[in-house]
TIPABA-184530 format. One record per residue (C-alpha): residue number from 0; x negated, y, z negated. Coordinates in pm, 1 decimal. Example, Ala and Ser with C-alpha at 12.3 -4.5 7.8 and 13.67 -1.06 7.14 Angstrom:
+-------+----------+----------+----------+
| fimar |       xx |       yy |       zz |
+-------+----------+----------+----------+
|     0 |  -1230.0 |   -450.0 |   -780.0 |
|     1 |  -1367.0 |   -106.0 |   -714.0 |
+-------+----------+----------+----------+
//
This chain:
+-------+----------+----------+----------+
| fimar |       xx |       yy |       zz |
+-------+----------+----------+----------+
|     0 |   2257.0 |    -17.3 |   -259.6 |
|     1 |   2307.9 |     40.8 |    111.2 |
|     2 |   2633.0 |    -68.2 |    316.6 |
|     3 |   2564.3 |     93.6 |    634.8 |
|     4 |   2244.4 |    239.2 |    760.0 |
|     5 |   2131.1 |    581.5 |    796.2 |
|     6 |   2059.5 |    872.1 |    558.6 |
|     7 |   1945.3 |    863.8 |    226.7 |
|     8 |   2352.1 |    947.9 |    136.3 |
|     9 |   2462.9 |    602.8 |    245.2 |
|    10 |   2310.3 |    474.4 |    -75.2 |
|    11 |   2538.0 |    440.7 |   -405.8 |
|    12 |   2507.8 |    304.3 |   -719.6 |
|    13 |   2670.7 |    -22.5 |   -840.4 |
|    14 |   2767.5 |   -272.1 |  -1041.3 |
|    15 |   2676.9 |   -635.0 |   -947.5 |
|    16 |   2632.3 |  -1005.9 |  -1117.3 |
|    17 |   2271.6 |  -1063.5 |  -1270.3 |
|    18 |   2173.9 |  -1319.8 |  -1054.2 |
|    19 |   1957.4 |  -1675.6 |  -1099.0 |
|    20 |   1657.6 |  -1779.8 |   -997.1 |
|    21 |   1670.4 |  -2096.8 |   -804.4 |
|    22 |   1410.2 |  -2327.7 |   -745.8 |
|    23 |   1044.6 |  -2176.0 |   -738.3 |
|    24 |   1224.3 |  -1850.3 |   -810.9 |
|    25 |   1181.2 |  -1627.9 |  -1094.4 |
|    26 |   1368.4 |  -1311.1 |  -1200.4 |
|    27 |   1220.8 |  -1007.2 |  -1314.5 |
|    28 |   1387.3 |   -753.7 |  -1534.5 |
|    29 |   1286.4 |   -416.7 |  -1321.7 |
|    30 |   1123.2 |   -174.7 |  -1472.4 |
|    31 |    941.2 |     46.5 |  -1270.9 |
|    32 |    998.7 |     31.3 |   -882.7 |
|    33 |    791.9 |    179.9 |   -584.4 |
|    34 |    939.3 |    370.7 |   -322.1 |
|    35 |    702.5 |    294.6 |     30.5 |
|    36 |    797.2 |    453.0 |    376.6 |
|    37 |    922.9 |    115.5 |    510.6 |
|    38 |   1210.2 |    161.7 |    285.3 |
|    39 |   1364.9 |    424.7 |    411.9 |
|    40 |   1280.1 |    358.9 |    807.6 |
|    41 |   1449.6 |     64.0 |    718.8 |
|    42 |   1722.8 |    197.6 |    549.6 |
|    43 |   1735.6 |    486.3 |    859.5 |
|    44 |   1671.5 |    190.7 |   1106.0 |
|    45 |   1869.7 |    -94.9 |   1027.7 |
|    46 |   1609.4 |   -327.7 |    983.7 |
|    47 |   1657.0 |   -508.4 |    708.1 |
|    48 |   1856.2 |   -819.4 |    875.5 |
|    49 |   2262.6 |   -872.6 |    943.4 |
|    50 |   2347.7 |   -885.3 |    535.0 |
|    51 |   2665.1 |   -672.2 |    428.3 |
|    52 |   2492.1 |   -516.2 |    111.3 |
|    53 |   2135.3 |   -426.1 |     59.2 |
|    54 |   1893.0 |   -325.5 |   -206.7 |
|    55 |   1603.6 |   -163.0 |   -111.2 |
|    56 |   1191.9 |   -148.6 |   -236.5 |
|    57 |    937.4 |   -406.8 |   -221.4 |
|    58 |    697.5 |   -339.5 |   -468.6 |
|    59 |    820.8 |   -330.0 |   -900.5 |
|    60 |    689.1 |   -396.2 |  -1248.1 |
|    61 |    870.3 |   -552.7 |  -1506.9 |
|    62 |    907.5 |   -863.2 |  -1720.4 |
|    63 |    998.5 |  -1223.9 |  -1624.8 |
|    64 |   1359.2 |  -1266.4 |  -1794.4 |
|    65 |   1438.8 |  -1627.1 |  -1624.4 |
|    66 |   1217.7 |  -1884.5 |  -1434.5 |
|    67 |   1367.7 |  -2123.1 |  -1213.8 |
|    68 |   1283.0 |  -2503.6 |  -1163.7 |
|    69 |    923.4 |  -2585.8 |  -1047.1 |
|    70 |    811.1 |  -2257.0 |  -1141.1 |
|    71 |    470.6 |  -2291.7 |  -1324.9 |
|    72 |    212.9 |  -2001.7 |  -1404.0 |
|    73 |    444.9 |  -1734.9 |  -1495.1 |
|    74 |    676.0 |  -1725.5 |  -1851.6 |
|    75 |    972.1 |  -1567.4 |  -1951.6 |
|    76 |    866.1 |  -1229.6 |  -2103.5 |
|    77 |    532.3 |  -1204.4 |  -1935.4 |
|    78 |    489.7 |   -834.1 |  -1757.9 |
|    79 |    461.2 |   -896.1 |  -1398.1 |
|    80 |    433.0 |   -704.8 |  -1026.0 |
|    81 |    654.6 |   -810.4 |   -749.3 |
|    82 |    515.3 |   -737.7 |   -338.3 |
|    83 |    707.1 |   -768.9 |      5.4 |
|    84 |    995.0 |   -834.1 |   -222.3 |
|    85 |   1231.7 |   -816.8 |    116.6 |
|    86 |    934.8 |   -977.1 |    324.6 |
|    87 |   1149.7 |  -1330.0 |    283.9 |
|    88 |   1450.4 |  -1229.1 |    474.9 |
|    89 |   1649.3 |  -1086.0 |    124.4 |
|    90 |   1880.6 |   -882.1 |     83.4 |
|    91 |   1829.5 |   -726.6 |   -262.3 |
|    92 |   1477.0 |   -612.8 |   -373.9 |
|    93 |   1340.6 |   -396.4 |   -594.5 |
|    94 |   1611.7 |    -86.3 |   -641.3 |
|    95 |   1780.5 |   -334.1 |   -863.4 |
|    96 |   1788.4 |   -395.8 |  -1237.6 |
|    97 |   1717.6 |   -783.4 |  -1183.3 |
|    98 |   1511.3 |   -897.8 |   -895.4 |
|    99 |   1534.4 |  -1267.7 |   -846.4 |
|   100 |   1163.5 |  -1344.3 |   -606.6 |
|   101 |    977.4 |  -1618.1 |   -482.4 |
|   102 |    712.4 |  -1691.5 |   -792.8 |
|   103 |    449.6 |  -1647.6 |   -527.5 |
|   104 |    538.5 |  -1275.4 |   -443.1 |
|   105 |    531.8 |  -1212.6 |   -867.0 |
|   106 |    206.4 |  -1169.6 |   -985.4 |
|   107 |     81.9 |  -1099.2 |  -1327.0 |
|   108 |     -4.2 |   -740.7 |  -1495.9 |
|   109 |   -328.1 |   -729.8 |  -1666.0 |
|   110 |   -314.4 |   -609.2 |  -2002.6 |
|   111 |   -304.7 |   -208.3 |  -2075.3 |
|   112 |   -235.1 |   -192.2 |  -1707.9 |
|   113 |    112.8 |     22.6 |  -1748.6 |
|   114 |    443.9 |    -26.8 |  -1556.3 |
|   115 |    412.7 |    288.4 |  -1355.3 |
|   116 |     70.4 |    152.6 |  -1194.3 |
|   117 |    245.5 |   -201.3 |  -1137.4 |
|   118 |    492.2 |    -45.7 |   -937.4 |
|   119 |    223.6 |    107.6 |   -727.6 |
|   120 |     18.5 |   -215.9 |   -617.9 |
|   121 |    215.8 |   -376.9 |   -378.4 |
|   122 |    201.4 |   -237.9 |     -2.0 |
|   123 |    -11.0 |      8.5 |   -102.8 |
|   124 |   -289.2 |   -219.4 |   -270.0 |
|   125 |   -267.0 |   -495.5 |    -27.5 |
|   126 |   -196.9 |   -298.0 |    257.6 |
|   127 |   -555.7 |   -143.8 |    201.2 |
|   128 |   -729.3 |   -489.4 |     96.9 |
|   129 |   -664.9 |   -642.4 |    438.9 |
|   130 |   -790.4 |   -321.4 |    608.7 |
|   131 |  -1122.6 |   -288.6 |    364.0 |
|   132 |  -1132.6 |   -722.1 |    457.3 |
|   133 |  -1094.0 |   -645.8 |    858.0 |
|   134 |  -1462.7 |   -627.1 |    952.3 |
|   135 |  -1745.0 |   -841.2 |    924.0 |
|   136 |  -1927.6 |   -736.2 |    599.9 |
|   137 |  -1663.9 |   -887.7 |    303.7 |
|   138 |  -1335.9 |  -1137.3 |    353.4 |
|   139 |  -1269.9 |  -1047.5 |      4.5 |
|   140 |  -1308.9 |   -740.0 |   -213.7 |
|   141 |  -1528.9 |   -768.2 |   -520.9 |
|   142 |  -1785.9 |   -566.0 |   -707.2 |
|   143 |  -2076.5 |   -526.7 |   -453.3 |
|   144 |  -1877.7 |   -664.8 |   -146.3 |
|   145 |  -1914.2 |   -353.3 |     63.3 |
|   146 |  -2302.0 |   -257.2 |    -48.6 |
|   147 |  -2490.0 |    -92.1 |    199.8 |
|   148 |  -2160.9 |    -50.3 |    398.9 |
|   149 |  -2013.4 |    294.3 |    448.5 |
|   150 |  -1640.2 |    389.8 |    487.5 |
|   151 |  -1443.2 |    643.0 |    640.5 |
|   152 |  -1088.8 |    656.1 |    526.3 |
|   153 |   -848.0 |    858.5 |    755.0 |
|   154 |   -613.1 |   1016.2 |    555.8 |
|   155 |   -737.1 |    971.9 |    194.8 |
|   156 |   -470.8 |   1172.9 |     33.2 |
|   157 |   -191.3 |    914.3 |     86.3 |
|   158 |   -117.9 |    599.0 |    -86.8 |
|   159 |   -291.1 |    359.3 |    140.7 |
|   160 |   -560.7 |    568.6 |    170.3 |
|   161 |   -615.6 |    622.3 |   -219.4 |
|   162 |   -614.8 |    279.9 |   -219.9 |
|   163 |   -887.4 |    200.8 |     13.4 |
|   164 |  -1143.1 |    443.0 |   -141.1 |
|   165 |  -1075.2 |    333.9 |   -488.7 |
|   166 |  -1127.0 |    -32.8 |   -402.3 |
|   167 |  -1423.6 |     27.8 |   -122.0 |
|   168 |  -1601.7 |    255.1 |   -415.2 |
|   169 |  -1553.3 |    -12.3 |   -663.3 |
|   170 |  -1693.7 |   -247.5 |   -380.9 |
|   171 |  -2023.1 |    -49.6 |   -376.1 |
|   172 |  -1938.5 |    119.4 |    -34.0 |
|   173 |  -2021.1 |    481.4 |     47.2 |
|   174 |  -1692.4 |    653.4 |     53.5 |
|   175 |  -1572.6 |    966.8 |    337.7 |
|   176 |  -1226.3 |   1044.3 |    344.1 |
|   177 |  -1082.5 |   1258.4 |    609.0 |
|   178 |   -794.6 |   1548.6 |    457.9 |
|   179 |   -616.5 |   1842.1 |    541.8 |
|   180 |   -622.1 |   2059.5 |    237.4 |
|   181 |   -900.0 |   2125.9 |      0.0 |
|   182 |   -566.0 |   2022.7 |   -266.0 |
|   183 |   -551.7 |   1655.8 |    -65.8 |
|   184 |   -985.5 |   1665.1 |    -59.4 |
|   185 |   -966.0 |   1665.0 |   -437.7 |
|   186 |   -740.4 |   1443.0 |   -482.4 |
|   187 |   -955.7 |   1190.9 |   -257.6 |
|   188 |  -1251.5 |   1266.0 |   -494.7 |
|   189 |  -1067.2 |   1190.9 |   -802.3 |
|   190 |   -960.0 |    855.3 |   -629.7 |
|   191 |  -1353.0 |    815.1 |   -588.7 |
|   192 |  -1512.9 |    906.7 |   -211.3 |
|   193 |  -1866.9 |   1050.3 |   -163.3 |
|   194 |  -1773.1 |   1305.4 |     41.1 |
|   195 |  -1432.8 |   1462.5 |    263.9 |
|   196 |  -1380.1 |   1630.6 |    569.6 |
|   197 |  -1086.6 |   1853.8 |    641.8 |
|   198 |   -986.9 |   1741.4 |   1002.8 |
|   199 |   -803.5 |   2074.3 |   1035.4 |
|   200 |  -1132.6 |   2227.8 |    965.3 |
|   201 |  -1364.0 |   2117.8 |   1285.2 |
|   202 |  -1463.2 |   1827.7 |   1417.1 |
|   203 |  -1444.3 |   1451.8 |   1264.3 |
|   204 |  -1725.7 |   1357.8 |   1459.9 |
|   205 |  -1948.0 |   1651.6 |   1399.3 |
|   206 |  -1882.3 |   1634.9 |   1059.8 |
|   207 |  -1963.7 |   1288.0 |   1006.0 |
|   208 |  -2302.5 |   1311.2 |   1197.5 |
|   209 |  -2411.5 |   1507.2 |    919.5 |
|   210 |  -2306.4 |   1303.5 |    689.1 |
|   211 |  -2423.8 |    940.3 |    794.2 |
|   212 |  -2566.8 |    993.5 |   1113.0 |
|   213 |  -2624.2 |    600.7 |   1141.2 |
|   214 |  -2252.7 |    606.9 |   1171.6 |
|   215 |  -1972.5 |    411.2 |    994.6 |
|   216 |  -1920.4 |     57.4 |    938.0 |
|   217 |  -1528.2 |     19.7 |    928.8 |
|   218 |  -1221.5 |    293.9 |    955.7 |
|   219 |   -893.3 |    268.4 |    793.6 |
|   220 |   -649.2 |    454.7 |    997.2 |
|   221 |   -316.9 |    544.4 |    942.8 |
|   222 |   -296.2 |    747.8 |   1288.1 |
|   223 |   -502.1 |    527.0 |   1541.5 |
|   224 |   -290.1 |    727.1 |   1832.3 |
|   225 |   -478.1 |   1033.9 |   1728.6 |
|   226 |   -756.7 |    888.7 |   1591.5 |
|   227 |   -882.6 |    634.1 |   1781.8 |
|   228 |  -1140.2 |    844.4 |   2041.8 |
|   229 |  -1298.8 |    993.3 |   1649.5 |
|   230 |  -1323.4 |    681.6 |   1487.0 |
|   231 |  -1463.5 |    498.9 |   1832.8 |
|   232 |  -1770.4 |    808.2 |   1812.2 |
|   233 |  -1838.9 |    769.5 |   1450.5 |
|   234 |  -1856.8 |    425.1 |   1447.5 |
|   235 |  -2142.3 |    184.6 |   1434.6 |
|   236 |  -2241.4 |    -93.5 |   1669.8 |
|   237 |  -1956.4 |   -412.4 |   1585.1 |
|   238 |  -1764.7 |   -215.8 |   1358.0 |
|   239 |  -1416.4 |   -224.9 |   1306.7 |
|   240 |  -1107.4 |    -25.0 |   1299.9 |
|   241 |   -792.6 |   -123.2 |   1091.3 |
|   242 |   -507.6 |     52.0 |   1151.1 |
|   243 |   -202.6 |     44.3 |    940.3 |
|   244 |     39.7 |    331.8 |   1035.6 |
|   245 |    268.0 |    365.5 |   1319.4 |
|   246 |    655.1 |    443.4 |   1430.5 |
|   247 |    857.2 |    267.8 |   1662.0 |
|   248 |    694.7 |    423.5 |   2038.0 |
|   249 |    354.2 |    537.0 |   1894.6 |
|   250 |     76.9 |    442.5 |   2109.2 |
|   251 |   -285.2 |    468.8 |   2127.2 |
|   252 |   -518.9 |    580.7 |   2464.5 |
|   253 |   -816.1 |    343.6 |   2451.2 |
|   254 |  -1149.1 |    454.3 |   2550.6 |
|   255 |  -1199.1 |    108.6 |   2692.5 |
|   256 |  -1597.3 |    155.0 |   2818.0 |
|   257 |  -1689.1 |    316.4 |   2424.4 |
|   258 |  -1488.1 |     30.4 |   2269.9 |
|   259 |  -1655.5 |   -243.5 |   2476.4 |
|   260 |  -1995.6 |    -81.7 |   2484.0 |
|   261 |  -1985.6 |    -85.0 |   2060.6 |
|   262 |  -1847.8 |   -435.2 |   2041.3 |
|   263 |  -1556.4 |   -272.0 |   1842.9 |
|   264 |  -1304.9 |   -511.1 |   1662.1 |
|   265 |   -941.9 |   -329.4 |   1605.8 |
|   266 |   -751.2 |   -484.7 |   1382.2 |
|   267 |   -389.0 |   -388.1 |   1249.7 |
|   268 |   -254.6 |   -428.1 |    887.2 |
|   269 |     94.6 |   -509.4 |    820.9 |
|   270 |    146.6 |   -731.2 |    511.6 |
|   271 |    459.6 |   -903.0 |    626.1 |
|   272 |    281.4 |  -1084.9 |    897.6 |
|   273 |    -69.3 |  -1158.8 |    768.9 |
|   274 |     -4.5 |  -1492.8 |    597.6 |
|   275 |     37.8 |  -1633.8 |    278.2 |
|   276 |   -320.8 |  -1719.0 |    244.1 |
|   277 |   -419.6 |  -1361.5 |    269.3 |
|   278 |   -158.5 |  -1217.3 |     51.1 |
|   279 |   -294.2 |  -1438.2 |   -200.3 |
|   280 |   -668.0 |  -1333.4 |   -166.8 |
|   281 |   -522.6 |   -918.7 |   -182.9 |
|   282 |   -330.7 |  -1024.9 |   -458.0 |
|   283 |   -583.0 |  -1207.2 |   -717.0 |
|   284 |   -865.6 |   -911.2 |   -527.3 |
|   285 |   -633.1 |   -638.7 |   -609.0 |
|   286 |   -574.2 |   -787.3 |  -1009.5 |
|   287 |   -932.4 |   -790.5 |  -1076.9 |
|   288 |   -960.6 |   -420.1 |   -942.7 |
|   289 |   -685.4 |   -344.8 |  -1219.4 |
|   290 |   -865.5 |   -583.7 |  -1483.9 |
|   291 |  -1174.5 |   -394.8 |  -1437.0 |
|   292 |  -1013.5 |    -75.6 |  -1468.8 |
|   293 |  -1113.6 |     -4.2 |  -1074.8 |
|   294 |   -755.4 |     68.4 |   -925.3 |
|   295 |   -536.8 |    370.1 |  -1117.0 |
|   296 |   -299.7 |    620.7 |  -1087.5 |
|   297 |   -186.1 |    945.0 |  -1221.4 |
|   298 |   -309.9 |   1288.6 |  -1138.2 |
|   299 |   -687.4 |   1204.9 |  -1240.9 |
|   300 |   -725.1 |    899.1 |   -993.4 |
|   301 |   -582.0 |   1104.9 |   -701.9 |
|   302 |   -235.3 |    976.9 |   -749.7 |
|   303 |      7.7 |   1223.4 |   -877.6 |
|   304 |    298.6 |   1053.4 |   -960.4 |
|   305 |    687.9 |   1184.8 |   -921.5 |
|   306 |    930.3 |    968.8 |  -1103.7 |
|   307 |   1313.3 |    941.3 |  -1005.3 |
|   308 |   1627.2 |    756.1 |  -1220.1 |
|   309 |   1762.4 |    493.6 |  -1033.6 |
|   310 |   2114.9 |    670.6 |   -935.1 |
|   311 |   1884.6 |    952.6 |   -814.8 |
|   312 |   1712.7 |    674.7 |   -558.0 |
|   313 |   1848.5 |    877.3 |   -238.7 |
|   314 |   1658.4 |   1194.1 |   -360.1 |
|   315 |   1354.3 |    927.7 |   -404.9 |
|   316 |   1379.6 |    820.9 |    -34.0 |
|   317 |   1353.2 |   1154.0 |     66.5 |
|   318 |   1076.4 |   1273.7 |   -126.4 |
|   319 |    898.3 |    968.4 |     60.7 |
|   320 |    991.8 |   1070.4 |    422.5 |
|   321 |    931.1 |   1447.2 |    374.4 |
|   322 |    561.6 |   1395.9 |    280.9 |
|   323 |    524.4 |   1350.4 |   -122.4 |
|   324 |    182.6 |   1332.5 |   -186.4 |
|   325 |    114.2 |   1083.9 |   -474.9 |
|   326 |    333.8 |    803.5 |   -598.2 |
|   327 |    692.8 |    774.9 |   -612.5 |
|   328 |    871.1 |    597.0 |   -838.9 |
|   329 |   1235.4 |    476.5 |   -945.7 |
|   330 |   1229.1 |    411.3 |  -1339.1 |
|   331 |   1477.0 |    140.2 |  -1356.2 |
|   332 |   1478.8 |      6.1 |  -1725.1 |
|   333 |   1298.1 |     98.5 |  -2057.0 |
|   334 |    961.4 |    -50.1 |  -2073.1 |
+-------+----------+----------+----------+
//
């Protein structure tokens, strides 16, 4: 818990009331919880509204404990996965041993899908579906959704960007990630792309008018202010950017004649805006990706992942702002 905003110290451990679910709540016995960079720019920022105490993480995995009135579709003791879990104005969310959530943000696990890969879903997952759903090819992800459709995936060593090539390859789309390390390029091959290119390394461009000189049908950026004259030359006519990553002040320097003369849609990804209809569709999407064993993580999917107790959450927050490549997680509870 947080009382006052700033560094990762102002967090502390404590002692509070299991709460209830009201009505169409449910709460979740934590388990495993995710640790995203929203959490600690908000912690750092003050953004997560005028409340006294706060609890942060959106994204868990754990089991339904209590289910409040009206709830239907999820049980007590059924292994679940929580997302935007502070999206709804709350004040506690997933740092906690009992999460108390709107049923429609708890969604739930397939079987033999574990805890630590629950955890991991959330923003990343969904942050990726609506970018890989941005252009004009597929308004949902599915098995052969994105045939004949290729992909380039700036940044393919973080979360977002593991994400998007393990659910555009299990759409049937050919795969490029962009990296900076031949370390980060194999980790974007074990999460499943064709091909890399080390940005650090030459030319973006260049590089990809080797590799599909018929040029790209969608980026997912998470630098368009860098980015955006590269992804404006490799792309094809009417294809689309989405963009997910930014900081207060970034901006981005349009080459306006390029954009207009490839018809060139830009469209920006962040979940706590996109509707409820949406987060739905990513949702049940990014479940069948897990049913069909399509979305992982650990080491061999690209996905190292660094674990962290609970009262050790401020060392988690950290790992998250200085870089960690991989997943990091808060184990919470025994499975």
């Amino acid at each position: 818990m947080y009382s006052e905003t700033g560094p990762s110290s102002v967090l502390t451990l404590v002692d509070r009331p299991v709460p209830e679910p009201g009505p169409g709540e449910v709460r979740v016995r934590v388990v495993r919880a995710g640790v995203n960079p929203t959490d600690w720019k908000f912690r750092a920022a003050g953004m997560n509204g005028d409340f006294t105490e706060v609890s942060p993480g959106q994204d868990a995995a754990g089991v339904v404990d209590a289910v409040g009135e009206g709830v239907t579709g999820l049980k007590v003791g059924e292994r679940v996965w929580t997302y935007l879990a502070q999206a709804a104005g709350r004040a506690y969310g997933t740092a906690i041993e009992h999460t108390v959530q709107p049923a429609a943000h708890v969604v739930p696990l397939p079987v033999g899908a574990s805890f630590d890969l629950g955890a991991a879903l959330g923003v990343p997952a969904m942050t990726a579906h609506r970018a890989l759903t941005s252009g004009e090819d597929a308004d949902r992800i599915a098995p052969g959704s994105l045939s004949g459709t290729t992909v380039l995936v700036q940044g393919g060593a973080g979360a977002v960007g593991n994400a998007a090539i393990q659910l555009a390859r299990w759409a049937g789309a050919q795969v490029v990630a962009t990296v900076s390390s031949e370390e980060k390029a194999a980790l974007a091959i074990a999460a499943g792309a064709h091909q890399t290119v080390n940005y650090r390394a030459g030319s973006v461009p260049e590089a990809l008018a080797e590799i599909c000189p018929e040029g790209v049908d969608l980026v997912v950026d998470v630098a368009l202010g860098p980015n955006l004259a590269d992804d404006v030359a490799v792309l094809r006519n009417r294809g689309t950017i989405a963009f997910y990553g930014a900081n207060p002040g970034d901006e981005a320097h349009a080459p306006v004649r390029d954009l207009m003369i490839k018809n060139v849609r830009l469209q920006g990804a962040m979940l706590y805006f996109v509707g409820a209809d949406l987060l739905e569709a990513a949702a049940a999407d990014v479940n069948a990706a897990v049913d069909a064993g399509a979305l992982r993580v650990g080491p061999d999917a690209g996905v190292p992942l660094h674990h962290f107790a609970l009262e050790d959450a401020a060392a988690a927050h950290d790992a998250v702002e200085n870089g960690a490549v991989g997943k990091v997680l808060l184990d919470v509870s025994e499975a």
